[in-house]
C-alpha positions as CSV (number, residue, x, y, z in Angstrom):
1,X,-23.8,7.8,8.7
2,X,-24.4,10.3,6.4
3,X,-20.6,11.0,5.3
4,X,-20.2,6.8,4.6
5,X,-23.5,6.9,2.4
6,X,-22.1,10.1,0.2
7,X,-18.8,8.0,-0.7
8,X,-20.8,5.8,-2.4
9,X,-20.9,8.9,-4.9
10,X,-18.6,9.4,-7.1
11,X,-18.4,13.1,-7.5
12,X,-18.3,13.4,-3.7
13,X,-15.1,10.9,-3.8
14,X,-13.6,13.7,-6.4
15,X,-13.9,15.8,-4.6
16,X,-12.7,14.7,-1.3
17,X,-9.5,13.4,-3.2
18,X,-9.0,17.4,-4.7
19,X,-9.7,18.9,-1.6
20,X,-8.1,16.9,0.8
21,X,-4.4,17.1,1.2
22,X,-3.6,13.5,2.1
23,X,-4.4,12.7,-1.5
24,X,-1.7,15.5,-2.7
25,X,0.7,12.5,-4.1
26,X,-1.7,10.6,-6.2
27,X,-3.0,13.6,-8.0
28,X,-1.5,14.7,-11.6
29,X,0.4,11.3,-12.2
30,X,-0.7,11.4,-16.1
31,X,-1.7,7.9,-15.6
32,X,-4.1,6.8,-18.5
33,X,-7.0,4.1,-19.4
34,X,-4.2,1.2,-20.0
35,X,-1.7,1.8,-17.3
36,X,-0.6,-0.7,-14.7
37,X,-1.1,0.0,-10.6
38,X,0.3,-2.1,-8.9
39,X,-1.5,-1.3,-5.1
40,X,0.5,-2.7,-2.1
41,X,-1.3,-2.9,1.1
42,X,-4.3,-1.8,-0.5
43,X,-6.5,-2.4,3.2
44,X,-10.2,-1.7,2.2
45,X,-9.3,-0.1,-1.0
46,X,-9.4,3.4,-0.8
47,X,-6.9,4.4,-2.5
48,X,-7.2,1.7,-5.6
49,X,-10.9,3.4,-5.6
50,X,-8.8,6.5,-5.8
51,X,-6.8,5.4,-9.2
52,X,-9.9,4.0,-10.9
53,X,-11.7,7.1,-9.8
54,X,-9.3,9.3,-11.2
55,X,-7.1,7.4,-14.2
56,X,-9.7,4.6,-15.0
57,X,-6.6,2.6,-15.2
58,X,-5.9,-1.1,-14.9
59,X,-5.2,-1.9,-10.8
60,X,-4.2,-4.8,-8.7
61,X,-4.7,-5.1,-5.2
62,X,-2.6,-6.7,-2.6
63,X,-3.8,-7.3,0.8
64,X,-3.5,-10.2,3.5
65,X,-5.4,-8.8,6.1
66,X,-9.2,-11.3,6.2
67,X,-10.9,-8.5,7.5
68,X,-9.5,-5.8,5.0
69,X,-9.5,-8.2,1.6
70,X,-13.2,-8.7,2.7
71,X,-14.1,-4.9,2.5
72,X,-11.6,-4.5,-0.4
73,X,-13.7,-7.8,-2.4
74,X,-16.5,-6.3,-1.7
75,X,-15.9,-2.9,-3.3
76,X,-14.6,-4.3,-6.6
77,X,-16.6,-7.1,-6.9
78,X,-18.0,-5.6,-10.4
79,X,-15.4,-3.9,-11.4
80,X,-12.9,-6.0,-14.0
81,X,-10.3,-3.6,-13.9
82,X,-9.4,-4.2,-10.9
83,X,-7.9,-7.3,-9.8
84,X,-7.8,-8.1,-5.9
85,X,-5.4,-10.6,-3.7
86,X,-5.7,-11.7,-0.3
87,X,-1.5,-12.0,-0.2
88,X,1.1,-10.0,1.4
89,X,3.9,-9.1,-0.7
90,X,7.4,-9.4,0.6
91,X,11.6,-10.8,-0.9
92,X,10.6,-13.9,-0.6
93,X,7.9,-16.3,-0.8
94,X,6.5,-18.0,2.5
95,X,3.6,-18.4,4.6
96,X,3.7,-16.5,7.6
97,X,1.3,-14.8,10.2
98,X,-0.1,-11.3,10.0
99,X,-0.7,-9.9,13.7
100,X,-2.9,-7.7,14.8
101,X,-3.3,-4.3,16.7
102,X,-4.2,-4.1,20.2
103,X,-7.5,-2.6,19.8
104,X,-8.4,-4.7,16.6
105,X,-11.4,-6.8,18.1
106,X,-13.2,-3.6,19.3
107,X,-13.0,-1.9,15.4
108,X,-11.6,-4.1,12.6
109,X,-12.3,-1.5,9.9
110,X,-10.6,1.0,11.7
111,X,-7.7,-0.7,12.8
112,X,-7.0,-3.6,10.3
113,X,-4.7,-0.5,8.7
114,X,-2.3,-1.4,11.5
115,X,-2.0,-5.4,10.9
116,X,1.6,-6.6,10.6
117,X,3.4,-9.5,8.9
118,X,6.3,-8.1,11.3
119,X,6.6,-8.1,15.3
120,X,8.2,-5.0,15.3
121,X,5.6,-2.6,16.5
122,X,4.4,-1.7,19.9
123,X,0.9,-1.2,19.0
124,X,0.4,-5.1,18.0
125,X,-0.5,-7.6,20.3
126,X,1.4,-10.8,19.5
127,X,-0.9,-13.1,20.6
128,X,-3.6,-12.2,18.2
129,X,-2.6,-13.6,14.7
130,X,-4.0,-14.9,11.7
131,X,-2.0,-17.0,8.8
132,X,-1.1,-15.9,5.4
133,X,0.5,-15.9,2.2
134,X,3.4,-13.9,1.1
135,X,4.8,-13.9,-2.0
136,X,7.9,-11.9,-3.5
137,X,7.5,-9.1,-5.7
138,X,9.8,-9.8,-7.8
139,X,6.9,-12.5,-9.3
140,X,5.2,-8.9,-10.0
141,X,7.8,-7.7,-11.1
142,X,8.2,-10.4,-14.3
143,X,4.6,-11.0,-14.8
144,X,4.6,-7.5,-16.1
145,X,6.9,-5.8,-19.0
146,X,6.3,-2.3,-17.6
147,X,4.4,-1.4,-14.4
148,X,3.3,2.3,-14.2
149,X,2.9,2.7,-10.6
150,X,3.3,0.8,-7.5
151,X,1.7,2.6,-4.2
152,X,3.1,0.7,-0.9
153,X,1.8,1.2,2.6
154,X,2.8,-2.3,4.1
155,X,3.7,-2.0,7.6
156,X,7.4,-1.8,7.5
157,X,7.8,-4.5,4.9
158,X,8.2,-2.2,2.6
159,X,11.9,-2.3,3.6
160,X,12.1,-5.7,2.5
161,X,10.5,-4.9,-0.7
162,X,12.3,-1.5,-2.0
163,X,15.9,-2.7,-2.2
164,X,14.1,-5.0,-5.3
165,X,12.3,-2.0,-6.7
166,X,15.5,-0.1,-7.4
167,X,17.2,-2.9,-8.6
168,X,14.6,-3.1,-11.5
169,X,13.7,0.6,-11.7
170,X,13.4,0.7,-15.5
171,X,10.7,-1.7,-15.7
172,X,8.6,1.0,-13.0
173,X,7.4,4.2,-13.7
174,X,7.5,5.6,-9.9
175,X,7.1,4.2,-6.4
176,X,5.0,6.3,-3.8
177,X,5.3,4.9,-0.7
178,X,4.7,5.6,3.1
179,X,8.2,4.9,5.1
180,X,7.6,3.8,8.3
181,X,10.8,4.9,11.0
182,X,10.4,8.9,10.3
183,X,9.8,11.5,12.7
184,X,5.3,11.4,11.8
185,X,5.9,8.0,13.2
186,X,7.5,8.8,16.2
187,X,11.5,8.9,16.8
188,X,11.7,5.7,18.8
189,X,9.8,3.6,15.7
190,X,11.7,0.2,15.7
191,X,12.1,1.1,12.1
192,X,14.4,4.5,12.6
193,X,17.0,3.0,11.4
194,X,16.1,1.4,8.2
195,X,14.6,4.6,7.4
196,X,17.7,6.8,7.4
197,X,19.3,4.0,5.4
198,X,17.1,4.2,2.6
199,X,16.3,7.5,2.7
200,X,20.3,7.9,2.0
201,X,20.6,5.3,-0.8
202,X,17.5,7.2,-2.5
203,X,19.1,10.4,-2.0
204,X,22.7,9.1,-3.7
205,X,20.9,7.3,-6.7
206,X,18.9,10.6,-7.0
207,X,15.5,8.5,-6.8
208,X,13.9,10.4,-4.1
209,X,11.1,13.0,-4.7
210,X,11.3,11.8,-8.5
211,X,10.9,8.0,-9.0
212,X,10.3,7.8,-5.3
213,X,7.6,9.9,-3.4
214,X,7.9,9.9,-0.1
215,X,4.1,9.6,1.4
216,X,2.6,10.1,5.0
């Protein structure tokens, strides 16, 4: 398709990332050359290709998905700034399975976005799994003296992962993160919840829409 063989071009990505408004956060972060990204549930790597695009910064990639750390390999394979992991990144460390949408088979670019390390949502079929590795971020967290930016889009995990984030907020520049539970997710998300919760906690520690960006 034409439109897959122009994002090989890197003015065309530029552009798409300026133009289109579902790149609004990751625009104008003042990252630079030597700052540390820390991308969590990076799925085929679009936006880590986003952050080298833009900042030329230093990047790691976390994603357990097979299909996705494939795609996600594949694009960095010659790039040593960015670093790539086929882990999920939770409180804890374990192995665990990663399950897959319903409609996964027929499109696993398109739909690997939606693989789960929790049973929570409707939209995964619980009988098609794979295994994995999950490790807690708080290794991240002390491999690293300062980390500029962590980006997380993890399926709901990101619950599990947040409460450690605040706790060591000084060693973090800012958090963008997409929140799964809010009303662009539907009001009966198994997540509702969770989300009003920390959406509350952000609110009273005065985190939110400055260390934390809320993203869709």
């Amino acid at each position: 398709m034409i439109k897959d063989f122009l994002k090989k071009f890197k003015f065309y990505r530029l552009l798409n990332y300026f133009i289109n408004k579902k790149y609004k956060n990751f625009i104008n972060l003042n990252l630079k050359k030597n700052s540390i990204v820390i991308d969590v549930g990076a799925n085929i790597g679009i936006i880590s290709q986003l952050f080298y695009d833009i900042y030329n910064c230093k990047i790691e990639s976390y994603e357990p998905d097979k299909y996705a750390f494939f795609e996600l390999k594949k694009r960095f394979k010659k790039n040593k700034k960015v670093k790539v992991y086929n882990v999920g990144l939770s409180n804890k460390n374990y192995d665990g399975k990663i399950f897959y949408p319903k409609n996964y088979l027929s499109n696993k670019k398109k739909y690997a976005v939606g693989s789960s390390s929790l049973k929570k949502s409707k939209e995964l079929n619980l009988r098609l799994f794979d295994y994995i590795r999950i490790r807690s971020i708080k290794n991240l967290i002390n491999k690293h003296k300062y980390i500029d930016l962590i980006k997380l889009d993890c399926e709901g995990e990101e619950y599990n992962i947040l409460p450690i984030l605040i706790k060591n907020k000084k060693k973090i520049g800012k958090v963008i993160c997409e929140l799964h539970g809010n009303s662009y997710h539907t009001n009966n998300s198994p997540f509702k919840k969770k989300y009003i919760q920390t959406i509350k906690v952000l609110k009273e520690k005065n985190l939110l829409n400055s260390w934390f960006i809320l993203h869709f």
